[in-house]
C-alpha positions in Angstrom: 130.6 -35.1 -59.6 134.1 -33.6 -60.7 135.0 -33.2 -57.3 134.1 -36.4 -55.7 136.5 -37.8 -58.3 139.7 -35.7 -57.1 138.7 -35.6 -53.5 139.7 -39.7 -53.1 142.8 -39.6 -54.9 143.6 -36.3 -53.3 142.6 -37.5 -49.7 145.1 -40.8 -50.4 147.9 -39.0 -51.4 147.4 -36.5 -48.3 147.4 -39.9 -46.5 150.7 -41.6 -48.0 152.4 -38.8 -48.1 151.6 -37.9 -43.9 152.5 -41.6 -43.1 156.1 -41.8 -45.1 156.9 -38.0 -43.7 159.3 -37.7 -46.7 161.0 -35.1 -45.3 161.5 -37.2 -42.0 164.8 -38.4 -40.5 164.6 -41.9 -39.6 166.5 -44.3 -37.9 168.7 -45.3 -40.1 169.0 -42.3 -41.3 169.9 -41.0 -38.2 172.8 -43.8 -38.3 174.2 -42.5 -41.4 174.4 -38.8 -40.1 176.1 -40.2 -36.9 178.4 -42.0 -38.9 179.3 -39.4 -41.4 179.7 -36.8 -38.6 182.0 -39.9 -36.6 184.6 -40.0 -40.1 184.4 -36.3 -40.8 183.7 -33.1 -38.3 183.3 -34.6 -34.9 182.9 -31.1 -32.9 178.9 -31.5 -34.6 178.3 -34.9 -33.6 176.2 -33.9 -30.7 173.7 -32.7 -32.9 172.5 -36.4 -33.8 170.7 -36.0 -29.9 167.8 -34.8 -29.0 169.0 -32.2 -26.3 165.9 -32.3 -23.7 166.5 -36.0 -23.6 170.2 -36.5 -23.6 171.6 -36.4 -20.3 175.1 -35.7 -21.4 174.2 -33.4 -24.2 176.5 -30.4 -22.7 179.0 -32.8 -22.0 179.1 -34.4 -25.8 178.3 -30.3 -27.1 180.6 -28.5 -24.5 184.1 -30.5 -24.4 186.5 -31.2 -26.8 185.9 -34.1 -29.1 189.6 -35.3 -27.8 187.9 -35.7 -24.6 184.8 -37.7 -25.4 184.7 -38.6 -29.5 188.7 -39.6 -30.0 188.4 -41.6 -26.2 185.4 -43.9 -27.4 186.6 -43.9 -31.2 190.5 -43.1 -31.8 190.7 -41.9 -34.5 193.5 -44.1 -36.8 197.7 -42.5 -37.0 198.8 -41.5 -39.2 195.5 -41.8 -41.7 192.4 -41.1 -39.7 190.9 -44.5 -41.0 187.2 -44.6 -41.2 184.5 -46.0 -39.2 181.6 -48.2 -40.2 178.0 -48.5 -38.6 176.3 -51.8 -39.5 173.0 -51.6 -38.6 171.0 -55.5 -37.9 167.5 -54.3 -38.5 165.8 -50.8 -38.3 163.1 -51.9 -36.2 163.2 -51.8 -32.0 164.8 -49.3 -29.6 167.9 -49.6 -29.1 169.3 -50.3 -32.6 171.9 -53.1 -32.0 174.6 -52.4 -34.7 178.2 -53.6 -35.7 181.0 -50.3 -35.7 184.3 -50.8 -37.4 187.1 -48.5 -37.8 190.9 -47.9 -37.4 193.6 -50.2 -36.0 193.7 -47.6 -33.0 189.7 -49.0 -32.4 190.2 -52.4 -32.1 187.0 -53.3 -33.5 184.6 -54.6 -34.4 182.2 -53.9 -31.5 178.5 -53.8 -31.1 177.0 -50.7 -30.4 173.6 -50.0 -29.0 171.8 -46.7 -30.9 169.0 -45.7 -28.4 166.5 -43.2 -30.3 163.6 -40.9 -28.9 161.3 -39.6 -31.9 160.5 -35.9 -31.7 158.0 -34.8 -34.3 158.7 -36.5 -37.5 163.0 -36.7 -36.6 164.7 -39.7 -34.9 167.2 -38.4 -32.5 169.7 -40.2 -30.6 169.6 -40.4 -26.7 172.0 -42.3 -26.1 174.8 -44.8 -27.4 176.0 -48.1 -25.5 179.5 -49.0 -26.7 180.3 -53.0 -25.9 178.2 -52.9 -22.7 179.1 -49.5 -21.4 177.0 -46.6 -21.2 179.1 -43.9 -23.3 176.1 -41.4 -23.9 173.0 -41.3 -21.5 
């Protein structure tokens, strides 16, 4: 009798704790790592994508941030300014969000987050600046 007790609050904790995956990365917070990475060290920001499905990964993991990063999101002169990631909603792919930054950025803009879910992470897979493609 002892057991029947524990096994159905056991099996609903087994339950809520499977379907939050606490130790998940979701969307948003997917956004918030992309934006702390874009404000501080910009040479790890390709590790916000999921690799097998990011075209451009090499490109965005290979080059020098001056190349890709500073071109799509100057950084500001002579502070380095920081940038902001509004997000609309967490629900749908892509994300539709608000970015601010720097003078140099000339924002605001709306930027599209595309994610692809691997396991229990959100990854990016891609990132539509305005209406250009700057990550596929």
């Amino acid at each position: 009798m002892t057991n029947k007790r524990l096994l159905l609050p056991l099996l609903l904790i087994t339950v809520t704790l499977v379907g939050c995956a606490p130790f998940a990365t979701s969307k948003r917070d997917r956004a918030l790592l992309f934006e702390a990475d874009l404000n501080g060290a910009r040479e790890f920001l390709y590790q916000n994508f999921l690799e097998s499905e990011t075209v451009d990964y090499a490109t965005i993991r290979d080059y020098d941030p001056g190349q890709t990063w500073d071109t799509w999101f100057p950084p500001g002169f002579p502070d380095p300014g920081t940038y902001t990631i509004t997000l609309d909603t967490f629900f749908g792919n892509p994300l539709e969000a608000t970015v601010d930054g720097p003078s140099a950025f000339e924002g605001p803009k709306t930027l599209k987050l595309h994610f692809i879910r691997s396991g229990i992470y959100w990854y990016l897979e891609g990132l539509t600046l305005e209406s250009t493609k700057i990550v596929d």
